[in-house]
C-alpha positions in Angstrom: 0.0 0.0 0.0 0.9 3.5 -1.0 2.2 5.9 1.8 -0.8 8.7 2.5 -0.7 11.5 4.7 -2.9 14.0 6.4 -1.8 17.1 7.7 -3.4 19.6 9.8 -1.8 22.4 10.0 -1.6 25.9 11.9 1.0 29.1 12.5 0.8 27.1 16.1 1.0 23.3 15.2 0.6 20.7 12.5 -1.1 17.1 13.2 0.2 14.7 11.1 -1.8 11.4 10.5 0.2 8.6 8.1 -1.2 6.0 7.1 0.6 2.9 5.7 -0.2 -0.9 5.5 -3.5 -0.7 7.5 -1.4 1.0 9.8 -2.0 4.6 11.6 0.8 6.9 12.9 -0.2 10.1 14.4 2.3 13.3 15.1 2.3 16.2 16.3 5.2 19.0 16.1 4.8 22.7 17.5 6.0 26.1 15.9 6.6 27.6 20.3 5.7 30.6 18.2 4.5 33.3 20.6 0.7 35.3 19.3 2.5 38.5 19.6 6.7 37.8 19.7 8.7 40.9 20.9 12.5 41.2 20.1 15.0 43.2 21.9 17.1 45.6 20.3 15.7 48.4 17.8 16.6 51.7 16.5 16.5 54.9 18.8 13.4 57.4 17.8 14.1 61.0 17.3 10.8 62.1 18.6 10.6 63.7 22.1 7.9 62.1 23.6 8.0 58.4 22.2 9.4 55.4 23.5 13.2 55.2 23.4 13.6 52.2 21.2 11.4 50.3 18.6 11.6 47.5 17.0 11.4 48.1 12.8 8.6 46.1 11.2 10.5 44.9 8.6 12.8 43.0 10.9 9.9 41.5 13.2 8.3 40.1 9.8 11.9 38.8 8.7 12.2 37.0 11.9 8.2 35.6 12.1 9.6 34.1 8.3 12.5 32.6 9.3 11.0 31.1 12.3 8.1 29.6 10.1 10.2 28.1 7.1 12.4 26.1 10.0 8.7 24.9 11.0 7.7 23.9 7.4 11.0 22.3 7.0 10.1 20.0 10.1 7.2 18.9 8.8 7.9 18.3 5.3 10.8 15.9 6.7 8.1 14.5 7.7 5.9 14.1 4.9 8.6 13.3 2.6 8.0 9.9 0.3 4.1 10.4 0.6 2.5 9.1 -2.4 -0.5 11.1 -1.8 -0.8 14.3 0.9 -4.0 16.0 2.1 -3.4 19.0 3.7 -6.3 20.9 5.9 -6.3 23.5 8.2 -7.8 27.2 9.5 -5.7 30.1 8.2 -3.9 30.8 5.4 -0.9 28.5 6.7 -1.6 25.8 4.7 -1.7 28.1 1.6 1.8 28.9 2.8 3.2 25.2 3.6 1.5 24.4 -0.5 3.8 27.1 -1.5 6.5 26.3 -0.2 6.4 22.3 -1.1 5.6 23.1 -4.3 8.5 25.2 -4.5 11.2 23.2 -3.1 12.7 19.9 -4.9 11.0 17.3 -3.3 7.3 16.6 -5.2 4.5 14.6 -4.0 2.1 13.3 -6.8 -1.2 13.9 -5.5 -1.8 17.3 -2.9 -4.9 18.1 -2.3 -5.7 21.7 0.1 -9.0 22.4 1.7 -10.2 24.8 4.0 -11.5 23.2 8.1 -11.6 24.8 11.2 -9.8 24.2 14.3 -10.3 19.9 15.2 -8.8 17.6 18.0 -5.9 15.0 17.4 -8.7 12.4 16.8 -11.0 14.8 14.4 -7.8 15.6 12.1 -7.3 11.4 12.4 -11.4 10.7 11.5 -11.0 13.2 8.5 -7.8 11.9 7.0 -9.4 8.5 7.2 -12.2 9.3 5.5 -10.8 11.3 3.1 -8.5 8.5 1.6 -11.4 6.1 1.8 -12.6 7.1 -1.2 
């Protein structure tokens, strides 16, 4: 039997279900990204009455990227070889994981994205199950 895979995924965490040889293998990896992540360091304002430092925007959003492609990089490791991937999830993070698999080398024949809202460990299971029952 083919090697299939659901993944739910998140800016917070992804669920991954695999399922191989009437076997079924459920993982879970977390981004620890913060809601709202505050760096140290900044530029100093020339205003009078402002705070002293501030952090540029541009250098928050480079380091929210960087910190999410490591994430995607852990969990396509862990899709890798999947002869057919289903990919689910709240957000526009799993827009953003399609992108980014579909950009790098590795290519998995069948992907198929669709929109849910937030499930349990043994929802994201349920759905995967049924979806590759067909």
């Amino acid at each position: 039997m083919e090697k299939q895979i659901g993944l739910w995924i998140d800016h917070k965490k992804a669920v991954i279900v695999i399922l191989e040889d009437d076997k079924e293998e459920v993982k879970q990896i977390q981004s620890d990204m913060e809601k709202h992540a505050r760096f140290r360091g900044g530029a100093r304002t020339k205003a009078a009455y402002s705070p002293n430092f501030f952090t540029a925007e541009t250098q928050v959003d480079r380091r929210f990227n960087e910190h999410l492609n490591k994430y995607y990089s852990q969990i396509i490791s862990q899709v890798t070889g999947a002869k057919s991937l289903f990919v689910f999830g709240s957000g526009e993070a799993k827009h953003e994981f399609e992108k980014r698999l579909k950009s790098g080398k590795r290519r998995i024949p069948k992907l198929h994205v669709e929109n849910a809202d937030k499930m349990t460990d043994r929802q994201v299971a349920a759905k995967v199950r049924k979806y590759f029952e067909r």
